[in-house]
Steps between C-alpha positions, in 0.01 A plus 500: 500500500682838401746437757574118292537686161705758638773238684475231145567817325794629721630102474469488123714876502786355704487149296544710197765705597744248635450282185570796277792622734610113492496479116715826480743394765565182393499511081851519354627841507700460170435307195782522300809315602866571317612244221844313545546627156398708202643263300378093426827234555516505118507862483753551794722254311498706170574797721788409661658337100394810364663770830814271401541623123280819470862720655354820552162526360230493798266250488121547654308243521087454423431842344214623425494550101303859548842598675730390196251623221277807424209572258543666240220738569536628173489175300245430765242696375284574804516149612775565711347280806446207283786444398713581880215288644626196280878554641389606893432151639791366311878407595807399381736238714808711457616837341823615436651894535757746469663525885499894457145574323311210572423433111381207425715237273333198476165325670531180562204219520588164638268272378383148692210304382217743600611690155347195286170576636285672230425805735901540551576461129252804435661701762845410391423596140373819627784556733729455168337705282492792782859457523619490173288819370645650815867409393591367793647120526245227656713171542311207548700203731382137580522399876765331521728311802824628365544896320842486291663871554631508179166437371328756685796728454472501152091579527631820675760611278265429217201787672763716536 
């Protein structure tokens, strides 16, 4: 009977290990594939309007807000992570700099029909208030089909 136990045991051993050593072998390696782009079709299209009239300001694209602005620590008051934990998770669609310092100009939001949900308007309020105490231009563009460069021009030369 001992010598039964000992061989369903020794079966049960090797069953386990080839269906752990199958699982491992054959789950995807990798689960994180590359995008086609950082940027959505609408976004790509006010890129390339935008590359065409901004001359020779550099123009990044989805920034992280907690990379454009600081805390005041000293307005801050000891509540320093509050208020960078409000900007960390958040992004812009486009900023604007110097080509020799990297300063920013201008941040620019392009704005489809997600920002007329209630959750968006509350961000985009914040987002404008951040800005503006920050003194540093948040321009706020509906998707369109068609950018005019002379528009978009003149909301350059008017951050400057």
């Amino acid at each position: 009977m001992e010598e039964v136990f000992k061989t369903g045991l020794l079966i049960l051993l090797i069953f386990i290990t080839f269906a752990y050593l199958f699982y491992f072998l054959t789950r995807p390696k990798e689960r994180y594939i590359v995008v086609d782009s950082i940027l959505t079709p609408a976004e790509l299209k006010f890129y390339r309007a935008l590359k065409e009239v901004s001359e020779d300001l550099v123009i990044f694209a989805k920034v992280r807000v907690a990379d454009i602005l600081n805390v005041d620590s000293k307005k801050a008051k000891g509540n320093y992570l509050k208020y960078f934990n409000r900007i960390a998770k958040k992004h812009v669609d486009f900023l604007l700099c110097e080509p020799e310092t990297l300063r920013p100009i201008m941040a620019i939001e392009l704005d489809d029909r997600s920002h007329e949900r209630e959750d968006r308007i509350k961000r985009d309020r914040f987002l404008d208030r951040a800005f503006e105490m920050a003194g540093l231009p948040l321009v706020r563009v509906k998707v369109s089909s068609k950018y005019e460069g002379r528009e978009l021009k003149r909301l350059i030369e008017n951050a400057k």
